[in-house]
TORZAMI-262336 format. One line per field, with one value per residue: x, y, z of N, C-alpha, C in turn. Coordinates in pm, whole numbers. Last residue first. Example, Ala and Ser with C-alpha at 12.3 -4.5 7.8 and 13.67 -1.06 7.14 Angstrom:
TORZAMI-262336
neast: [1285, 1319];
nnorth: [-225, -569];
nup: [708, 780];
caeast: [1367, 1230];
canorth: [-106, -450];
caup: [714, 780];
ceast: [1290, 1320];
cnorth: [3, -330];
cup: [787, 780];
***
This chain:
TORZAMI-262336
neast: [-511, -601, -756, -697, -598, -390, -215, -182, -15, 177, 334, 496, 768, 839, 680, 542, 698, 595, 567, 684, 646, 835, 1088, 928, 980, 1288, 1291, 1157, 1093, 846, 686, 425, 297, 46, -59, -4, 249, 237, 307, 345, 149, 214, 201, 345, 392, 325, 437, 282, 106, -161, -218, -384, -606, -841, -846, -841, -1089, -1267, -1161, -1329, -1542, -1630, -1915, -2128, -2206];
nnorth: [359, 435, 212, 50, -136, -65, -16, -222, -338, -148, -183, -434, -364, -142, -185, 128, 294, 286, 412, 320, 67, -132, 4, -31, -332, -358, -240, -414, -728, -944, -1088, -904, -853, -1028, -731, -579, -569, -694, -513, -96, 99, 248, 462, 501, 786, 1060, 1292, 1297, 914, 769, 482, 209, 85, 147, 110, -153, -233, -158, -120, 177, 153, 311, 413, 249, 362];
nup: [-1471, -1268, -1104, -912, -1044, -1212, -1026, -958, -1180, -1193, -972, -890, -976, -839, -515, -349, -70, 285, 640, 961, 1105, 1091, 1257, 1505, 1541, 1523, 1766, 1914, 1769, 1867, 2067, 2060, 1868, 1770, 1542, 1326, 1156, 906, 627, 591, 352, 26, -232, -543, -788, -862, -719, -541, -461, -361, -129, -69, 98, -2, -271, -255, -164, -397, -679, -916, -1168, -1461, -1563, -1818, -2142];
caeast: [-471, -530, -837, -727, -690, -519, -264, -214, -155, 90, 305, 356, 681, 816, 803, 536, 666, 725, 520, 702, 562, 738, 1041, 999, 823, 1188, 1349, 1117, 1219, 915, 785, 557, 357, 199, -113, -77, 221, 267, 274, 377, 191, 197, 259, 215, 427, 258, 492, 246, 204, -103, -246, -301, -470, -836, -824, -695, -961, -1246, -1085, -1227, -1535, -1520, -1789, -2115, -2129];
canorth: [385, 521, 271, 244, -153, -109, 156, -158, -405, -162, -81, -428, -464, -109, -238, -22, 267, 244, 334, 404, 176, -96, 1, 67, -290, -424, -174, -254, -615, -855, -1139, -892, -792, -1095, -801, -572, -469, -787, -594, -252, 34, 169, 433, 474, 694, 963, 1196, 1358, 1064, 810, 641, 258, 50, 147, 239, -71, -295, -111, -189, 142, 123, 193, 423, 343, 271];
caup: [-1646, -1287, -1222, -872, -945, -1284, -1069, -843, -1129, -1289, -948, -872, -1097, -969, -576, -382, -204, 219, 507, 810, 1138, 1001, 1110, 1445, 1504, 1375, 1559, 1881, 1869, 1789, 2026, 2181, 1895, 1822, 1658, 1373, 1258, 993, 704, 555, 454, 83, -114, -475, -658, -915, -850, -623, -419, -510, -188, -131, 98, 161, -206, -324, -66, -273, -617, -809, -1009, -1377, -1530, -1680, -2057];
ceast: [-572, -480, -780, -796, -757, -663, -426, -324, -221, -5, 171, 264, 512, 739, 733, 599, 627, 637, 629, 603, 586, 637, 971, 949, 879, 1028, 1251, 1197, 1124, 1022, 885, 719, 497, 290, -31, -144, 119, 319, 296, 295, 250, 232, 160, 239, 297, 317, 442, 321, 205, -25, -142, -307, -308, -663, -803, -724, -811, -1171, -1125, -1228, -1400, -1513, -1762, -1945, -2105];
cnorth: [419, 520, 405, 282, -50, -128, 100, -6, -313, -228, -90, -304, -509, -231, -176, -58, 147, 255, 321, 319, 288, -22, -69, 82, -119, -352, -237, -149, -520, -758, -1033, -997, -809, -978, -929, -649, -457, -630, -568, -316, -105, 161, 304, 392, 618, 779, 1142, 1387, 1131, 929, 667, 407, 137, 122, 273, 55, -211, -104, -116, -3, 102, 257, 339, 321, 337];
cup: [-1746, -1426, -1263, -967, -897, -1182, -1169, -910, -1026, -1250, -1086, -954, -1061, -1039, -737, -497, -225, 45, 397, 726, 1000, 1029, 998, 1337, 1461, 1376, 1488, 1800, 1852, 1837, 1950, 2141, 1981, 1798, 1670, 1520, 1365, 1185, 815, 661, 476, 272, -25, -354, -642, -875, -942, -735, -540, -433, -285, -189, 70, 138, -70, -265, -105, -183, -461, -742, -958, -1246, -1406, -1691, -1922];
***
């Protein structure tokens, strides 16, 4: 049996911390910039964890289980 392929779009997306976390960027950063405050673009310049009830579809997408 060959071996399981990664979720190309999951790996462009999502890195594994050394917890075992899985970090994320957020939305909506990318372009209608100017309407936005510069807190709000601020903070989504951080990346941020991804919520505990995604975190199982994400790790099935990485091919981490």
């Amino acid at each position: 049996m060959p071996k399981m392929k990664t979720k190309s779009s999951a790996k462009k997306r999502f890195k594994v911390t050394g917890t075992g976390k899985i970090k994320r960027k957020h939305a909506f950063k990318s372009h209608i910039l100017t309407k936005k405050s510069k807190k709000r673009k601020l903070a989504l310049t951080h990346s941020t964890l991804v919520h505990a009830n995604d975190e199982a579809n994400i790790k099935q997408q990485l091919r981490l289980k």
